[in-house]
C-alpha positions in Angstrom: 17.7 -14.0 11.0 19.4 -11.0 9.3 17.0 -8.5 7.9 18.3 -5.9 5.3 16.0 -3.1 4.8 16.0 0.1 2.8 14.3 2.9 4.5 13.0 5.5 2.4 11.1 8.5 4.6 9.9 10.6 1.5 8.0 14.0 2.3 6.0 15.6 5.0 4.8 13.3 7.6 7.4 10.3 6.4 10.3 10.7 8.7 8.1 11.1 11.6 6.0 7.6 10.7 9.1 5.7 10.0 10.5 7.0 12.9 8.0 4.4 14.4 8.0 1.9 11.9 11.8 1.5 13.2 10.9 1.7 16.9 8.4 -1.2 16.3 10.9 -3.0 14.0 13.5 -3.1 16.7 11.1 -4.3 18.6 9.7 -6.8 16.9 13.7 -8.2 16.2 14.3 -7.6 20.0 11.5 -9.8 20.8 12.4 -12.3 18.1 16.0 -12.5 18.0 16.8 -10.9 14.8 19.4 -8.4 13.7 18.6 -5.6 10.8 20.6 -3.4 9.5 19.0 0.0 8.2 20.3 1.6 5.5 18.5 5.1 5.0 18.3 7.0 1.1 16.1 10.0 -0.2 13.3 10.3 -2.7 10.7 12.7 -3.3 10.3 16.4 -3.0 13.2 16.2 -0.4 15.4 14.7 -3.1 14.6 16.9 -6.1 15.9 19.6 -3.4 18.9 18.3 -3.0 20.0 16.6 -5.8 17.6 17.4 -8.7 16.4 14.0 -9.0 13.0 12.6 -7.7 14.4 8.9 -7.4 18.4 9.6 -7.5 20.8 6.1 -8.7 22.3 6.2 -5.5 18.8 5.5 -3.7 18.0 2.8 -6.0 21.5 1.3 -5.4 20.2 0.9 -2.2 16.8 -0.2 -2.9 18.7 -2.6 -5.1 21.0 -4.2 -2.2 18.0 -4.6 -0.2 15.8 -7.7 1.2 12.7 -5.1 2.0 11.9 -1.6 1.2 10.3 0.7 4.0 8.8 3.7 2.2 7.1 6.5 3.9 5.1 9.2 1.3 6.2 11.7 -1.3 5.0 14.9 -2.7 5.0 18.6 -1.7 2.4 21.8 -2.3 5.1 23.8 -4.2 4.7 20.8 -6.5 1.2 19.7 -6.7 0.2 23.6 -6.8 2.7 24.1 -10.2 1.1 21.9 -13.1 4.1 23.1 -15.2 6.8 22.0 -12.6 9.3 19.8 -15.7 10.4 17.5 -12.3 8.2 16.0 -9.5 8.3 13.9 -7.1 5.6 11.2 -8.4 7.8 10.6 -11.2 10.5 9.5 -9.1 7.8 7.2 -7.4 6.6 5.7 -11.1 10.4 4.9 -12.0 11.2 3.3 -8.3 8.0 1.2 -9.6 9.5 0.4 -12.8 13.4 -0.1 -11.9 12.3 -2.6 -8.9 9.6 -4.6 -11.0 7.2 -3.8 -8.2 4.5 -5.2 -10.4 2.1 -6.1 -7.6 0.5 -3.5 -5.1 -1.1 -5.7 -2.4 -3.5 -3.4 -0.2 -5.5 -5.6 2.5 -9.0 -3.6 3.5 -10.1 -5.0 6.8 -12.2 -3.1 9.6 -11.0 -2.9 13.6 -13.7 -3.4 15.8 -13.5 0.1 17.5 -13.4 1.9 14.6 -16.6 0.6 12.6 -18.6 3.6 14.0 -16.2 5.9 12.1 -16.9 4.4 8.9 -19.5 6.4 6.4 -20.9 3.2 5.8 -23.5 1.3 7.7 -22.1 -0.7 10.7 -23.6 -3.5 9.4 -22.3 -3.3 5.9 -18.8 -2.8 7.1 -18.4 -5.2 10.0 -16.4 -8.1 9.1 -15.6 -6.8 5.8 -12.2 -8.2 5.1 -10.8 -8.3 1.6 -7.7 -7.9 -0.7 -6.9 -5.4 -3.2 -4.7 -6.7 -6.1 -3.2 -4.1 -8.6 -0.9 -4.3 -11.6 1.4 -1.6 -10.8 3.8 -0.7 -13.7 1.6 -1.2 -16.3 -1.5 0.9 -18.0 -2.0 4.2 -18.3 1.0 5.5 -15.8 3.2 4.1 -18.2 2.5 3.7 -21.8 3.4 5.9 -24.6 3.2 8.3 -26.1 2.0 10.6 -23.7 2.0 14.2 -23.5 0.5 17.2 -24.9 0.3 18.9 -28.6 2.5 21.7 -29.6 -0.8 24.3 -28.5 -1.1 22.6 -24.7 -4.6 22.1 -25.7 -4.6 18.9 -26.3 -3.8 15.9 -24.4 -2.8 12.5 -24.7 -2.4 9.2 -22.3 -2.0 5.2 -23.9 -2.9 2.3 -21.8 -1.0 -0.4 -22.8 -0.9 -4.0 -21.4 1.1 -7.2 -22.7 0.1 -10.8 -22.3 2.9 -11.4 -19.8 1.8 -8.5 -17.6 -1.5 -9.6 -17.2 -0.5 -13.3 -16.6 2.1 -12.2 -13.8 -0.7 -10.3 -11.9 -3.5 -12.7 -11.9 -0.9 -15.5 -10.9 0.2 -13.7 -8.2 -4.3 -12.6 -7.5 -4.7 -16.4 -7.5 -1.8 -17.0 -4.8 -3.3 -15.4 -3.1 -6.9 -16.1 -3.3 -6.2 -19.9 -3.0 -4.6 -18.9 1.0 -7.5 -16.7 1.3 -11.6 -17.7 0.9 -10.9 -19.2 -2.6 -12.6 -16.3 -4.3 -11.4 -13.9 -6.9 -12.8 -11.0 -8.8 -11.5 -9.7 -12.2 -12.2 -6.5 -12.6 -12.4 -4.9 -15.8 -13.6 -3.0 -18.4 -13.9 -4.8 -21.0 -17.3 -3.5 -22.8 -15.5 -0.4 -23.9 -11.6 -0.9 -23.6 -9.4 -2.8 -26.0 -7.4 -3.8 -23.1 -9.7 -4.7 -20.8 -10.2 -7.6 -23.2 -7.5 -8.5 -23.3 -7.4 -8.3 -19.1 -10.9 -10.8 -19.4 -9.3 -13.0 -22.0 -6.6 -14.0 -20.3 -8.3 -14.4 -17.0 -10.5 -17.1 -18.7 -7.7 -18.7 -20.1 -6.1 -18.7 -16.6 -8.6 -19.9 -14.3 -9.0 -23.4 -15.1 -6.0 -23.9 -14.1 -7.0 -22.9 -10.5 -10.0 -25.0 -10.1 -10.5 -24.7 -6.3 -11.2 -21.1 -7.0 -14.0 -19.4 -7.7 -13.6 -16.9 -10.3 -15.8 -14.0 -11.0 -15.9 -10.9 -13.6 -17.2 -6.8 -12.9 -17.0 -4.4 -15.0 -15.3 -1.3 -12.5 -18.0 0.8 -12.3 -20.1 -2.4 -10.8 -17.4 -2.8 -8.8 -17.0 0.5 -7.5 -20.8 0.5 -6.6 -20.7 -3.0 -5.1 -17.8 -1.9 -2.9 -19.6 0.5 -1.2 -23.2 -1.5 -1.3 -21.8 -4.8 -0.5 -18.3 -4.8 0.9 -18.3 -8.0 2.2 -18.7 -9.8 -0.8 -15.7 -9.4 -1.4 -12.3 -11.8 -1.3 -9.6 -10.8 -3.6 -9.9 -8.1 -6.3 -7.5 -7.3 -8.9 -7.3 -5.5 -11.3 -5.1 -2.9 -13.7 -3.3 0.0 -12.7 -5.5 3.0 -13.0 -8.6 1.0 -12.0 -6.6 -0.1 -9.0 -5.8 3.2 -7.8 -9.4 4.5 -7.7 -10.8 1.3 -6.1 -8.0 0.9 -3.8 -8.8 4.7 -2.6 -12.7 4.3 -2.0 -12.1 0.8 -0.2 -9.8 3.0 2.2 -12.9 4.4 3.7 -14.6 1.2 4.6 -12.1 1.6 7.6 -13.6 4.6 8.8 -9.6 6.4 8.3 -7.3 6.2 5.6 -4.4 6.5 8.3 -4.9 2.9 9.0 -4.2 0.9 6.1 -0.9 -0.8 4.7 -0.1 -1.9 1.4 3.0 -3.9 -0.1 4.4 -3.8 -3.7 5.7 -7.3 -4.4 8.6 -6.9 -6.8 11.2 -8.9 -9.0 14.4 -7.3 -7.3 13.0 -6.5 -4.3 9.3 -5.5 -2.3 8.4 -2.3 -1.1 6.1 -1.7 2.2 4.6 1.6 2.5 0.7 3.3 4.1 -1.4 4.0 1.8 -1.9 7.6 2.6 -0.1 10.9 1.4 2.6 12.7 3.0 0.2 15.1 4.6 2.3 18.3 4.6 -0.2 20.2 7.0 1.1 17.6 9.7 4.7 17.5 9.2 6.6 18.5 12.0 3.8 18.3 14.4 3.9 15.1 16.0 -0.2 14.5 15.2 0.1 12.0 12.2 -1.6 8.3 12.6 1.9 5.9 12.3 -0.7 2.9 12.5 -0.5 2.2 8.4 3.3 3.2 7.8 3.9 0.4 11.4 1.3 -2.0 10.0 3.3 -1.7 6.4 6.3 -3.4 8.9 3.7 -6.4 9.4 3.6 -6.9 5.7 7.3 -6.6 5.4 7.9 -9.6 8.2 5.3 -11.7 6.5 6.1 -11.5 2.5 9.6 -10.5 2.8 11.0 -12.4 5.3 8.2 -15.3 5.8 7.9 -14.3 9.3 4.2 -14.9 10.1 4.5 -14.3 13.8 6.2 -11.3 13.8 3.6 -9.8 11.3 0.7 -11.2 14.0 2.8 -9.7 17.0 2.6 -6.4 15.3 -1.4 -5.9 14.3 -2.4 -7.4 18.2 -0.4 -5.0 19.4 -1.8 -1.9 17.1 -5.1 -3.5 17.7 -4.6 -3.2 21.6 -3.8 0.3 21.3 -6.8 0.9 19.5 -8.6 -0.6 22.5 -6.9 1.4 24.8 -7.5 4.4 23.3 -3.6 5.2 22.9 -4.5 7.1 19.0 -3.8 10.3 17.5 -6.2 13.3 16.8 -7.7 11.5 13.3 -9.7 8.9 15.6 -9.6 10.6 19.1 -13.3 11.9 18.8 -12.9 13.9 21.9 -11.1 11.6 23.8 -7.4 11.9 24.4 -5.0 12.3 21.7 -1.6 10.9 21.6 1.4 11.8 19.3 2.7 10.0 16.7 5.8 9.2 18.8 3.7 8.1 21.9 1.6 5.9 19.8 5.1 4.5 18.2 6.3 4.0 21.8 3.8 2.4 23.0 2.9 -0.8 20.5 6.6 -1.1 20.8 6.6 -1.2 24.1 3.4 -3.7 24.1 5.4 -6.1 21.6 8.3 -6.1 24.1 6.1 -7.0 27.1 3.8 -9.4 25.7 3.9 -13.3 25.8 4.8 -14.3 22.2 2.3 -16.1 20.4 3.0 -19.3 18.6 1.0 -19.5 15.3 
């Protein structure tokens, strides 16, 4: 199979974790008799340097010619630290969001077996725990207008705004999903206060008789938010709207016990995107010490919902899970055992994919 895939590396730590998101790719299309091509584009801090523009045509073009989108992380101090900067790089993430239609953010929270001690959270709360965040992803609050501040500065103004077909497209896509799954899905609103979190609820229950197989259940987000910590297990598929989603998606993170360990995919109209979940950690960059486990598990996601390659996406989590169990990690999860690289830990899951005795699912 030919693969066509847009890499985007972003800021700080995202050249060196696609570095091994590539090495693993090859891999993986060694091992399995594919041929991709890699077309690379900038975004990000590094691309309001050099061009002025967080998210420039020329990398959408790219983006746009695509079958898959490999992105690493954005943003930069000299950014974040400047609340007045007119450019920045998140905005160029937002409009990637909107000019793709990556109106689904899929974020699987699952716990490996030698990392449940690591977690905040109880051992026996956490293991096991294996669920999927669903989030509406160009939609809400990051979106709507108006939006901005008065003439003064001191006030300040964000509209959330949802439509019918927004909503519909996301639970669809939640109930996909739940049906492969444990046939359980939670709606997550809040629809005691907000106008549209009503509308979220209304349509939900207009929506799930038609999916009768599945069980369909209703929290308002700050039950959720409690009952992800108290209960994580309870859990199947969650979705829910675009601010909610990036909060809950955040504290689910540390059910893991590290937040350089988890993937996500944005399923899109034109095209998905496959990134980690984490930030571009600019104290790292440059020092060979970042986790590439999320930004190489974000490749398993890629094979599996881009290309409908469910072996390939298999071969690649055994063989981060066996270098878990080896103890071939970097600093975040050595606890005082050896630490690896990020380019040692890349070489050796590709290296582990290469050698091992495929699978057949």
């Amino acid at each position: 199979m030919k693969l066509k895939i847009a890499v985007l590396p972003g800021d700080g730590i995202g050249p060196e974790i696609m570095e091994q998101a590539l090495n693993v790719t090859r891999a993986v299309c060694e091992k399995f008799n594919h041929e991709a091509t890699f077309t690379e584009a900038i975004v990000g801090a590094c691309a309001i340097d050099a061009v002025g523009d967080p998210y420039p045509p020329e990398t959408h073009e790219v983006c746009m010619q695509a079958d898959a989108v490999l992105f690493g992380a954005i943003g930069h101090p000299k950014f974040d630290n400047d609340p007045n900067a007119r450019v920045r790089p998140e905005q160029g993430l937002l409009r990637m969001r909107k000019q793709l239609g990556l109106y689904g953010n899929i974020r699987p929270v699952m716990t490996f077996p030698s990392l449940i001690h690591k977690s905040p959270l109880r051992a026996d709360l956490v293991e096991g725990a294996d669920f999927v965040c669903i989030r509406e992803l160009t939609g809400g609050m990051y979106f709507g207008r108006p939006q901005g501040r008065s003439e003064d500065g001191d006030t300040a103004y964000d509209t959330c705004v949802y439509t019918r077909e927004e909503i519909e497209r996301i639970l669809h896509l939640a109930y996909k999903f739940a049906g492969q799954r444990r046939k359980k899905l939670t709606v997550v609103d809040k629809a005691n206060v907000i106008a549209t979190s009503r509308l979220w609820r209304q349509i939900a229950q207009e929506i799930a008789p038609q999916y009768p197989d599945i069980e369909t259940d209703y929290l308002f987000v700050d039950n959720a938010a409690m009952r992800i910590i108290q209960w994580p297990k309870s859990f199947d598929v969650l979705v829910t709207e675009n601010l909610f989603g990036d909060i809950l998606t955040d504290e689910a993170s540390v059910i893991t016990g590290s937040l350089g360990m988890l993937p996500s995919a944005s399923i899109g109209i034109h095209t998905s995107l496959f990134e980690p979940i984490h930030g571009s950690y600019p104290q790292a960059t440059g020092k060979n010490i970042a986790n590439p486990a999320a930004m190489i598990l974000s490749t398993a996601l890629m094979f599996e919902y881009a290309f409908n390659l469910q072996e390939e996406g298999a071969a690649i989590r055994r063989a981060v899970n066996a270098s878990l169990e080896a103890g071939v990690v970097t600093e975040d999860i050595a606890e005082g055992g050896k630490a690896y690289g990020t380019s040692e830990v890349g070489d050796w899951i590709a290296e582990y994919i290469k050698s091992s005795i495929l699978v057949t699912l």
